[in-house]
C-alpha positions in Angstrom: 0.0 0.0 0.0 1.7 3.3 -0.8 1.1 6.5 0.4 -1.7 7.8 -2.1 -3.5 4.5 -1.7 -3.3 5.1 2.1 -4.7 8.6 1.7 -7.4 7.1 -0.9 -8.3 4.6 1.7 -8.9 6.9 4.4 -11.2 9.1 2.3 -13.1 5.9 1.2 -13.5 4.4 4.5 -14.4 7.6 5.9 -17.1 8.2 3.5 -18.4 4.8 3.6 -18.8 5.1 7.4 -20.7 8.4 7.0 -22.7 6.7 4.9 -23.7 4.3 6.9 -24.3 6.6 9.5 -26.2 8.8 7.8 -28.4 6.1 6.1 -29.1 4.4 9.4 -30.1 7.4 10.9 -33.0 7.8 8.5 -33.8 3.8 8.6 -33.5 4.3 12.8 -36.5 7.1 12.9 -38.5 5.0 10.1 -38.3 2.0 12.0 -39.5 3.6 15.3 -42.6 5.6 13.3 -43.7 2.3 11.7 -44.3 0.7 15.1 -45.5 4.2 16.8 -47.9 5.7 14.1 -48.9 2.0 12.8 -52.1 1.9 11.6 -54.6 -1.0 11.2 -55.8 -2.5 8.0 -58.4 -4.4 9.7 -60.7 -1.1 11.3 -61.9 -0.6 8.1 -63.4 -3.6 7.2 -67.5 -3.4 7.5 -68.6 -6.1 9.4 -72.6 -6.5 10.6 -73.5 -5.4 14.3 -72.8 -8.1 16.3 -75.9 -9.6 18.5 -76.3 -10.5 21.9 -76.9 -13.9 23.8 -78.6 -14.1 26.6 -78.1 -12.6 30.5 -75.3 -14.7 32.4 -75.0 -12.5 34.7 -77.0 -9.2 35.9 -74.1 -6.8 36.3 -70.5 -7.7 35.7 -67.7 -5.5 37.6 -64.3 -5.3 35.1 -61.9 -4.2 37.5 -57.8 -2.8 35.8 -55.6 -2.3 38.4 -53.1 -0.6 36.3 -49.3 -1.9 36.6 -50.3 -5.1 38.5 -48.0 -7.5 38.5 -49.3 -11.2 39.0 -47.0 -11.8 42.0 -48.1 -8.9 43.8 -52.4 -10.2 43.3 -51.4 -13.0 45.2 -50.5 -11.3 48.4 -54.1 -9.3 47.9 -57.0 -10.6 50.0 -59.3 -8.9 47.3 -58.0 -11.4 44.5 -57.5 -14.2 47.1 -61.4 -14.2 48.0 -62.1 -14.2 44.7 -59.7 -16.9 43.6 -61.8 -19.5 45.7 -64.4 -19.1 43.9 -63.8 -18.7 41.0 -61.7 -18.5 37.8 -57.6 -18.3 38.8 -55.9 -17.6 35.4 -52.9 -15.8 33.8 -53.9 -13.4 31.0 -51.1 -12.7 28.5 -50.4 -9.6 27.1 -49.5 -8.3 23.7 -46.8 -6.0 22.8 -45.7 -3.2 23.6 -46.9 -4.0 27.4 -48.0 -0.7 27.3 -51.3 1.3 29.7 -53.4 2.2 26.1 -52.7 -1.0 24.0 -53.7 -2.9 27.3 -56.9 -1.1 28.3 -57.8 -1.2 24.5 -56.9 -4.8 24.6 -59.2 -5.8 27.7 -62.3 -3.6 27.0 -62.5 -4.7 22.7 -60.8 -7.8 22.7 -58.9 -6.7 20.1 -54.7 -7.1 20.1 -52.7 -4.4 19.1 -51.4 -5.0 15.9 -55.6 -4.9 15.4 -56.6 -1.9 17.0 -53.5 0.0 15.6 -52.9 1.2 19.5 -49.5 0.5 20.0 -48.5 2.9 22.5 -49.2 5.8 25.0 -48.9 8.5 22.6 -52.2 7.7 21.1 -55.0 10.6 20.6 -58.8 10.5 20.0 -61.1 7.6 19.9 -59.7 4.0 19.5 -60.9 2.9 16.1 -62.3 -0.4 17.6 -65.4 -1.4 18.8 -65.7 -1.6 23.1 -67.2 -3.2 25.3 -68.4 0.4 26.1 -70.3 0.5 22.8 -71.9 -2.5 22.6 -73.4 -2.2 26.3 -74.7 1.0 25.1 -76.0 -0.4 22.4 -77.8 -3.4 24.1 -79.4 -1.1 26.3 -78.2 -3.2 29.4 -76.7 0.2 31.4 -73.0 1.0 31.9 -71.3 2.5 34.5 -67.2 4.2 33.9 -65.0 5.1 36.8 -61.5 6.2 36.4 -59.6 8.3 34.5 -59.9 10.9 32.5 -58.2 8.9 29.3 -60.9 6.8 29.2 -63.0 9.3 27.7 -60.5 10.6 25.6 -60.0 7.2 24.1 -63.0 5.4 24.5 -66.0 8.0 24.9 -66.8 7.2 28.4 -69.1 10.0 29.2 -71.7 8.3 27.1 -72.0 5.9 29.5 -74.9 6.1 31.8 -73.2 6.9 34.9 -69.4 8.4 34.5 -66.6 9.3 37.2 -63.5 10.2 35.8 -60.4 11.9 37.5 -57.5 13.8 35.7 -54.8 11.4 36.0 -52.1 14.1 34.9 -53.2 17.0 36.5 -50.2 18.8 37.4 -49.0 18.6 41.3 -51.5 15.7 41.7 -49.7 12.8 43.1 -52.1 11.8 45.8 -54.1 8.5 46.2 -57.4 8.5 44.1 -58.5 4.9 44.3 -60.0 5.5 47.1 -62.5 8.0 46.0 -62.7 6.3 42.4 -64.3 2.6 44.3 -66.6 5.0 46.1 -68.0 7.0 43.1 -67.9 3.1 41.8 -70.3 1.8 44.8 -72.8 5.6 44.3 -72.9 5.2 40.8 -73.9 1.5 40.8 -76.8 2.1 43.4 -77.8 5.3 40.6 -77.9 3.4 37.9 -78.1 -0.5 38.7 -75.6 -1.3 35.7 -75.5 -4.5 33.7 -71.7 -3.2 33.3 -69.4 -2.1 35.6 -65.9 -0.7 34.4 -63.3 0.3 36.8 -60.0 1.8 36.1 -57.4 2.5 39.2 -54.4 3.9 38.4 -52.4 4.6 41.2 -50.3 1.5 42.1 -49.1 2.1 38.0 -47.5 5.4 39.5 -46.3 3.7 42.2 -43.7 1.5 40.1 -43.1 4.2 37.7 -41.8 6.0 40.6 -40.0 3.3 42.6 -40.8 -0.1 40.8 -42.1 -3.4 41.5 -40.1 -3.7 44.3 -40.5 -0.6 46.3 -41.8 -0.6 49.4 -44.2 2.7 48.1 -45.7 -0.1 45.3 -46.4 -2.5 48.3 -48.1 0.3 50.3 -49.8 1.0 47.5 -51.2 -2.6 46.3 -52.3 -2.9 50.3 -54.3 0.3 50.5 -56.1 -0.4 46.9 -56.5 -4.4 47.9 -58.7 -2.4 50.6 -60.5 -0.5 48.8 -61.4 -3.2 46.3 -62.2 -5.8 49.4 -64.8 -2.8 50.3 -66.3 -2.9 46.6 -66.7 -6.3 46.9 -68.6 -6.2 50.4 -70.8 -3.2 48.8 -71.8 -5.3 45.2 -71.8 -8.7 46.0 -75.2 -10.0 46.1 -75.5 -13.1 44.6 -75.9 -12.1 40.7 -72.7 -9.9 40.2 -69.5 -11.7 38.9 -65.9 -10.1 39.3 -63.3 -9.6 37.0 -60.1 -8.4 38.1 -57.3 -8.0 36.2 -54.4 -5.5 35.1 -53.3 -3.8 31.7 -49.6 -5.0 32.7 -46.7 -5.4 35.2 -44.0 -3.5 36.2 -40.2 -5.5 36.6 -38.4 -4.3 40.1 -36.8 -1.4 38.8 -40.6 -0.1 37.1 -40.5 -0.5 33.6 -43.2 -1.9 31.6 -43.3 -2.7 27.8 -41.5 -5.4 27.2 -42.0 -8.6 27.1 -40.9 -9.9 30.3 -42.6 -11.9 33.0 -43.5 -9.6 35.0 -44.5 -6.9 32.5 -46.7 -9.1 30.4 -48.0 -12.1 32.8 -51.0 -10.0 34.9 -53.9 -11.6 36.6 -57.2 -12.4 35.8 -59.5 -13.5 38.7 -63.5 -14.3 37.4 -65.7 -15.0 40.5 -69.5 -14.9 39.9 -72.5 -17.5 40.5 -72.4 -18.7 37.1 -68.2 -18.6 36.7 -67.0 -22.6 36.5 -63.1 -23.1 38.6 -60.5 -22.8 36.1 -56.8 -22.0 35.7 -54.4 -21.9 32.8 -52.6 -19.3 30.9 -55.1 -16.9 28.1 -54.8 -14.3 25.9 -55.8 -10.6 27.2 -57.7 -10.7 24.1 -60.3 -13.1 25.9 -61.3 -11.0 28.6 -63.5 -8.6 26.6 -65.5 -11.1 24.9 -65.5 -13.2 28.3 -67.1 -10.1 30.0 -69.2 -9.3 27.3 -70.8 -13.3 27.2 -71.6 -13.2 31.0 -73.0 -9.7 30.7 -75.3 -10.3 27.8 -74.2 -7.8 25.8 -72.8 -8.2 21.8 -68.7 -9.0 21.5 -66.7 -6.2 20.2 -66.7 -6.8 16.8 -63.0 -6.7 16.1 -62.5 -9.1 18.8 -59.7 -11.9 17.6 -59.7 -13.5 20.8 -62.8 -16.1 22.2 -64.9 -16.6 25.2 -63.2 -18.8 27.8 -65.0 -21.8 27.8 -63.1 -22.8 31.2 -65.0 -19.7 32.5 -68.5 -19.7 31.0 -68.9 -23.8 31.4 -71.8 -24.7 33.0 -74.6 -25.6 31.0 -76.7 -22.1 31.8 -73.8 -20.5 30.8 -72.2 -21.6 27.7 -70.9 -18.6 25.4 -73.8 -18.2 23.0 -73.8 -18.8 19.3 -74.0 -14.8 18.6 -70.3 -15.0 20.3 -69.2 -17.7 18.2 -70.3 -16.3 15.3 -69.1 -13.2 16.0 -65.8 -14.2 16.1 -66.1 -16.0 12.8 -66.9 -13.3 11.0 -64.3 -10.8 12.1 -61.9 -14.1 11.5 -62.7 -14.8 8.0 -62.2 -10.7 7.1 -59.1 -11.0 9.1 -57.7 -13.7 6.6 -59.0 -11.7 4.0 -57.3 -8.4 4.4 -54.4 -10.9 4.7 -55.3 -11.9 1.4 -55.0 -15.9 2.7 -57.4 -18.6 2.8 -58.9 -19.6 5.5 -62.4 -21.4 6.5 -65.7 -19.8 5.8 -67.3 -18.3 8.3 -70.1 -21.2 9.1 -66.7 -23.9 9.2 -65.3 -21.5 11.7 -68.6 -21.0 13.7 -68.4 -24.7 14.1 -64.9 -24.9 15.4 -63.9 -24.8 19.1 -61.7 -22.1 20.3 -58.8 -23.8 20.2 -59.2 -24.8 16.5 -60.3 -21.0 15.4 -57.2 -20.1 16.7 -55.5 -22.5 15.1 -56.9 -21.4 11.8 -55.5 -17.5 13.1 -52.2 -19.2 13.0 -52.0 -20.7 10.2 -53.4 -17.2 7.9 -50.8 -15.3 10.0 -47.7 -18.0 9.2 -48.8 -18.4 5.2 -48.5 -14.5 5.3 -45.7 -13.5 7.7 -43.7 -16.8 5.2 -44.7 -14.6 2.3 -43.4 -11.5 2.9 -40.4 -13.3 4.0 -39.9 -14.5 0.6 -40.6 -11.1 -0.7 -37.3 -9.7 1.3 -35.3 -12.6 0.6 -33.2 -10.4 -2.1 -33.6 -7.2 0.2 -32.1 -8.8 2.9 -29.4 -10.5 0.8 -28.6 -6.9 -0.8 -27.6 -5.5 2.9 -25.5 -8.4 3.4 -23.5 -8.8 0.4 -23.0 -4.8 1.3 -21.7 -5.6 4.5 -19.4 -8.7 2.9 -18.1 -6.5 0.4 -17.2 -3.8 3.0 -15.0 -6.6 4.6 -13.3 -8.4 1.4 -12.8 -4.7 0.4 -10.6 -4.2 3.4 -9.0 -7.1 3.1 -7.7 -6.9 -0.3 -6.5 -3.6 0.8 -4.9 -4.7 3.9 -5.0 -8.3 5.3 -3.4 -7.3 8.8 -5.7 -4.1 8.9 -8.7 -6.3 8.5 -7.6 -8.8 11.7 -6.7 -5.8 13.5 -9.8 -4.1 12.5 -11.6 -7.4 13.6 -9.6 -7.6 17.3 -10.9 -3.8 17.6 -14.7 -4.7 16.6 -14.8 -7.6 18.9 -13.5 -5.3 21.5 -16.0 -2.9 20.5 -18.8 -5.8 21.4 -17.8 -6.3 24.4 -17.5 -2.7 25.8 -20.8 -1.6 24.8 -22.5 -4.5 25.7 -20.7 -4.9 29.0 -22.0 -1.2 29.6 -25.6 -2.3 28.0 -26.4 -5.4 29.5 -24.0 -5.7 32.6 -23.5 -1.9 34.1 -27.2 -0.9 33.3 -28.6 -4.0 33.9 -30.6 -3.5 30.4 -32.1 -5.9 28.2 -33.3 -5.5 24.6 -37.0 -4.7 26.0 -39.3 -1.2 26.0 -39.0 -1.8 29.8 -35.5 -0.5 30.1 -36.7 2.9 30.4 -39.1 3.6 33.3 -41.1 6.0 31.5 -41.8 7.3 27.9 -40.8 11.0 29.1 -37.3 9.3 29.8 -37.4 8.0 25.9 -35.1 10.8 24.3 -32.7 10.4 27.5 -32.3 6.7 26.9 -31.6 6.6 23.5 -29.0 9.9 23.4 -27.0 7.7 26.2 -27.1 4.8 24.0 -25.6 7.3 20.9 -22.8 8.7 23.4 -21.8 4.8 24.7 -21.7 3.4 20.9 -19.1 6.6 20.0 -17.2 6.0 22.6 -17.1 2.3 22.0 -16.2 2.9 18.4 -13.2 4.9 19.5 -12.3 2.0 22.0 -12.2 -0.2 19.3 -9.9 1.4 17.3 -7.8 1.6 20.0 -7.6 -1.6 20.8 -7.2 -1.9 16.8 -4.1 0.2 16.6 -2.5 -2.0 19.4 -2.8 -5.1 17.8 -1.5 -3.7 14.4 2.2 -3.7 15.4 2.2 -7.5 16.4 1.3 -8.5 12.6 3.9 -7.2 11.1 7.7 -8.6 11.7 9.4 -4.9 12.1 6.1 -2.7 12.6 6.6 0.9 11.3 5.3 4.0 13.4 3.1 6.7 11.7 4.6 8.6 10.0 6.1 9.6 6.5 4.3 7.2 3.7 3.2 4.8 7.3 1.0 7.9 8.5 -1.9 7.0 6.2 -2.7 3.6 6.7 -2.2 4.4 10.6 -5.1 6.9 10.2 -7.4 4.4 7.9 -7.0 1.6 10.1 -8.8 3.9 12.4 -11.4 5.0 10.4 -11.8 0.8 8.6 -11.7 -0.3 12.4 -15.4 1.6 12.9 -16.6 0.7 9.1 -16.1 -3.3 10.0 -17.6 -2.8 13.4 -20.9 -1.2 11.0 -20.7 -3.7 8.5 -21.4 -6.2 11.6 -24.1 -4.4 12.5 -25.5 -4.2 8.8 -25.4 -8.6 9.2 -27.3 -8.4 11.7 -30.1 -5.9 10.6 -30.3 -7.9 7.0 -31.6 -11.0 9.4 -34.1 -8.4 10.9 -35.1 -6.7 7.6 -35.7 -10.5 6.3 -37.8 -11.9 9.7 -39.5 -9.3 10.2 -39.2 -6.4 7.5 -39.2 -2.2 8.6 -42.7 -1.1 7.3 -45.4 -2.7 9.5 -48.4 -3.1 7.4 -50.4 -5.9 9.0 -48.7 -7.8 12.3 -46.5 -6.2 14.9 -42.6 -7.6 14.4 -41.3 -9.0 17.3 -40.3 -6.2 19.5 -37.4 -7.7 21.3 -35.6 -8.1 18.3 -37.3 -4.6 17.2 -35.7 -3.1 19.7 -32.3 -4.5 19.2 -32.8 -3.1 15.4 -33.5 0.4 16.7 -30.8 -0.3 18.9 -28.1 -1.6 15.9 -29.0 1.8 13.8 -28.5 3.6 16.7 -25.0 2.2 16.9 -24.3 3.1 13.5 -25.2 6.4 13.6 -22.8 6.8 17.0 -20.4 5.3 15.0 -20.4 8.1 12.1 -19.1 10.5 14.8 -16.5 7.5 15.6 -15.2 7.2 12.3 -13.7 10.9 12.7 -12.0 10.5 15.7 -11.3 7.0 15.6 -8.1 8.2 13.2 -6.4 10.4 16.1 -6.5 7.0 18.6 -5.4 4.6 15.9 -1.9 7.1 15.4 -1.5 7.5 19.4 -1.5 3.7 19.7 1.2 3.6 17.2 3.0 6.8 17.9 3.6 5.7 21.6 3.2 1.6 20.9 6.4 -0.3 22.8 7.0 -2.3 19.8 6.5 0.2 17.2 9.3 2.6 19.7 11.4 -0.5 20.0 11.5 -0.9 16.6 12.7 2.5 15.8 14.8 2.4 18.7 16.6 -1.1 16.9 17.2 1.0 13.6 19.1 4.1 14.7 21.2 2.2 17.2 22.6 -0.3 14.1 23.0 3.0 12.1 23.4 1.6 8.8 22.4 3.1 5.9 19.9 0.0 5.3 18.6 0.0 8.4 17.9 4.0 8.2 16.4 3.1 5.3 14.1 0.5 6.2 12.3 3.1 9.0 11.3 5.0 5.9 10.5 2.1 3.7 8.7 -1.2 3.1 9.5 -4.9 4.6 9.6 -7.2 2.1 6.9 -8.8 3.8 4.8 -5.5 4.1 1.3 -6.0 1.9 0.5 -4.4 -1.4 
C-alpha cells in the first residue's frame, strides 16, 4: 500500500462510514414511526352489528388495576377471596406491554397490531369497537369510573353513569383509588348497571416512581387491595361476577413494555354464581368477549380472541352462538385483508376455540412466510454490502482487517458490557421507566456506541504492530494507513451491524403493514441503527487514537529504537520504507 493508496483509503472508508451513519439514521427514525404511528388494515373492514346472547349475569364488575404484577395479586385478600371461587388464570399480554394498548386490549378484545394502538402517545377515539359501545348499544346500562383517558379514548361520558379523575393534573400525586371505588359503589346504586368498568391507576404510578419492588408499590397494592375488598362487600349479592385483572406489570426497577414476566404475565381473577373453577394461561384478548358473554351484551366486533370456555362452562352458561359467530366473522375478514385462505365463516362457527385459533395461526404463518420470501433479495442486498465492505478491506490490507476485527470484537464487548452488565438493560421497552425518559435513553445509548467505536480502534491500533515482523510507526508514507485503520476499524464494526439488521429486515421487514414484528428483536434493530449512527461521529475521531497507539506503541518505539542504534544506511532506510513482507 503506498502513500496515495493510504490517503485514498482513508477518504473511502471515511465516507463509507458516514454513509452508513447517515443512512441508518433515517432507517432508525422509520423503523421507530412504523411501530408508533402503525395503523390497522383491519378497522376498516364493514362487518354486521354483532348480536347478543342471553343474561349470564346481571351486572358484571371489570376491575384494571393498572401496573399489577401477578406476584403482587397473590399477596391481595381482594383477589385471594375471589380466587376461591372462581376463575384463577394468567392473561397474556400483547406488545408493547403498554397502559393504552392494554386497556384497549381488555375492553375490545382486540390485540394491538388490530386496534392499531401501539403505545401511549395515542390521541382520539380507539378505532375499535368496546365493550363500552356494545353495552350501550344493548341497552343493558354501563357505569365508567377512572380516568380521565378513558374518555378521551374510548368515549366514556356516554356511559350512563361516568366518574373520571385527571390522572395528569399537574402537582396531583395523591391516592385517588380511594374515592374512584366510592364513586364506583354511588354510581352503581344510581344506575343498577348491567356493566361495571373500573380503572385505578395509582399503584401504576407507584412502580413508575420506585418499581415493583419498592416498598411505596407494596403500600400502594395494600391500601387499593382495601378499597377493592370494600367494593366487593358493597356489590356482592348473589348475581354480580368479578373480573379483576391489570393492563400490565411493572419489573423491580418499574418498567413496563416489554416482554418480560412480569411486565406481560397479569392476573385475571373471574368469580360470579355462574363462573366454573378454572386455571391456565389466556390471551388478554379473551377477557373482553368473556365479559361481554356473561354480561349479555354483543362481542366487540374486532374481537380476535374467544370466550373462555373454562369460564363460561356450566350448562346455563355456555358462550352463545351470537359470540361464536361473531368471532367468525371478524376471523374470515381477518384472513382476508391478509389476502389468505382460510375457513368460511359457518366452518369457523363450528370450530372450538382452540381450532379457530388454530386457523388465526396458520393465515398469520402463510403470510408472515410470504413476505419473508418477498425480502429474501432485500435482505441478501444488505448483506453482500456488509461482505463486500469486509473483502474490500482485506484486499487492501489483510493485517488491517484482523486488527480491525480484534478492535470490533472489542467494540462488542464494551458496549454490551456497559448495556447489558452496568445498566442491567435488556433488549426490551421496559428499560426505560417511563416514555418522558425515551429521548434520555436513546441519546445515552448514541454517546456509549461513540465511545465504543473509539475504543475499538484503539484496541485496533494496538494489535497492528504485532502483525507485522518490524512494525513501522506513523509517520512519512506509514502515517496514512495508521489513520485508515482507524477510520476501517469503525466501518467493520458497522458492516457487523449491517449482518445483523439484513436478518431483521428478512424476519421481520421495517414497514409494519399488517402484524407487529417481534419487538425484542425490534428493539435490538433500533438499537443496531443507533449504533451506526454513533459510529459516524466514531469514524472521525477514531483516526487520532489509531496514530496515538502507534505513535507511543512499545513495539513500534522499540523498533525505531533497533534501527538508529545499528545506524546503517539499510537500516535508516528501512524506517522509511517497506519490509519485504509488508502488503501491497
Amino acid at each position: 500500500m503506498n502513500k496515495t493508496i493510504g490517503w485514498v483509503t482513508l477518504a473511502a472508508a471515511l465516507v463509507a462510514a458516514l454513509a452508513l451513519a447517515a443512512g441508518a439514521y433515517l432507517l432508525a427514525d422509520f423503523a421507530w414511526n412504523q411501530v408508533a404511528e402503525y395503523e390497522s388494515p383491519y378497522i376498516a373492514n364493514e362487518l354486521p352489528p354483532p348480536s347478543a346472547g342471553p343474561v349470564i349475569s346481571e351486572r358484571v364488575v371489570l376491575v384494571i388495576v393498572d401496573g399489577l404484577t401477578e406476584e403482587t395479586s397473590e399477596s391481595m385478600a381482594s383477589f385471594e377471596s375471589l380466587r376461591e371461587y372462581g376463575a384463577s388464570l394468567t392473561a397474556i399480554t400483547g406488545q408493547p406491554s403498554l397502559s393504552y394498548p392494554g386497556w384497549t386490549t381488555l375492553l375490545s378484545g382486540a390485540p394491538q397490531h388490530v386496534s392499531g394502538v401501539t403505545t401511549n402517545w395515542w390521541e382520539g377515539l380507539v378505532g375499535v369497537e368496546t365493550l363500552i359501545d356494545t353495552a350501550i348499544a344493548a341497552r343493558r346500562g354501563v357505569v365508567v369510573v377512572g380516568s380521565d383517558s378513558m374518555e378521551e379514548l374510548y368515549g366514556a361520558e356516554r356511559a350512563d353513569g361516568v366518574f373520571l379523575k385527571d390522572w395528569h393534573a399537574e402537582g396531583d400525586d395523591g391516592y385517588r383509588s380511594g374515592e374512584l371505588v366510592l364513586a364506583t359503589i354511588d354510581l352503581v346504586e344510581a344506575h343498577a348497571p348491567g356493566l361495571v368498568i373500573l380503572h385505578l391507576p395509582d399503584l401504576d404510578d407507584a412502580g413508575h416512581a420506585e418499581g415493583a419492588a419498592s416498598e411505596r408499590y407494596a403500600d400502594t397494592a395494600a391500601r387499593i387491595d382495601a378499597d377493592l375488598l370494600g367494593l366487593v362487600d358493597a356489590l356482592q349479592d348473589g348475581e354480580t361476577t368479578f373480573v379483576f385483572t391489570s393492563d400490565h406489570g411493572h419489573i423491580a426497577t418499574g418498567g413496563h413494555g416489554g416482554w418480560e414476566d412480569e411486565a406481560v404475565r397479569t392476573p385475571l381473577v373471574i368469580s360470579g354464581g355462574e363462573v366454573a373453577f378454572g386455571s391456565g394461561d389466556v390471551d388478554q384478548a379473551d377477557v373482553a368477549p368473556t365479559v361481554a358473554v356473561l354480561a349479555g351484551i354483543p362481542v366487540p366486533r374486532h374481537a380476535l380472541g374467544e370466550a373462555l370456555p373454562s369460564v363460561v362452562a356450566s350448562s346455563s352458561a355456555q358462550a352463545p352462538e351470537s359470540a361464536r359467530m361473531q368471532r367468525a366473522v371478524f376471523v374470515a375478514s381477518y384472513a382476508e385483508t391478509l389476502g389468505e385462505e382460510a375457513p368460511s365463516v359457518v366452518e369457523l362457527a363450528q370450530m372450538d376455540g382452540e381450532e379457530v385459533a388454530e386457523a388465526i395461526a396458520d393465515v398469520e404463518d402463510s403470510r408472515l412466510a410470504a413476505d419473508r420470501r418477498s425480502r429474501v433479495w432485500m435482505a441478501l442486498g444488505a448483506a453482500l454490502l456488509a461482505i463486500l465492505i469486509l473483502v474490500a478491506i482485506g484486499l487492501i490490507s489483510w493485517r488491517a482487517l484482523a486488527a480491525a476485527g480484534a478492535g470490533a470484537l472489542a467494540y462488542y464487548v464494551f458496549y454490551n458490557g456497559l448495556f447489558f452488565l452496568a445498566h442491567g438493560y435488556r433488549w426490551s421497552l421496559s428499560a426505560f421507566n417511563d416514555e418522558a425518559l425515551l429521548q434520555t435513553f436513546f441519546n445515552v445509548r448514541l454517546a456509549e456506541a461513540a465511545v465504543s467505536g473509539l475504543v475499538a480502534a484503539l484496541v485496533a491500533g494496538i494489535v497492528y504492530p504485532y502483525l507485522r515482523k518490524e512494525p513501522k510507526g506513523p509517520q512519512g508514507e506509514f502515517l496514512p494507513r495508521w489513520l485508515a485503520l482507524g477510520a476501517m476499524t469503525v466501518l467493520v464494526v458497522q458492516a457487523t451491524l449491517v449482518l445483523q439488521g439484513a436478518w431483521f429486515v428478512w424476519a421481520w421487514g421495517v414497514e409494519v403493514t399488517w402484524i407487529l414484528p417481534d419487538l425484542m428483536w425490534g428493539f435490538k434493530f433500533d438499537l443496531d441503527l443507533i449504533q451506526m449512527t454513533a459510529l459516524g461521529a466514531a469514524a472521525v475521531l477514531a483516526p487520532l487514537l489509531t496514530w496515538l497507539a502507534g505513535r507511543y506503541h512499545p513495539r513500534v518505539r522499540a523498533a525505531a529504537a533497533a534501527a538508529t542504534t545499528a545506524g546503517s544506511p539499510t537500516a535508516a532506510a528501512d524506517t522509511t520504507t517497506a519490509d519485504p513482507d509488508e502488503e501491497a
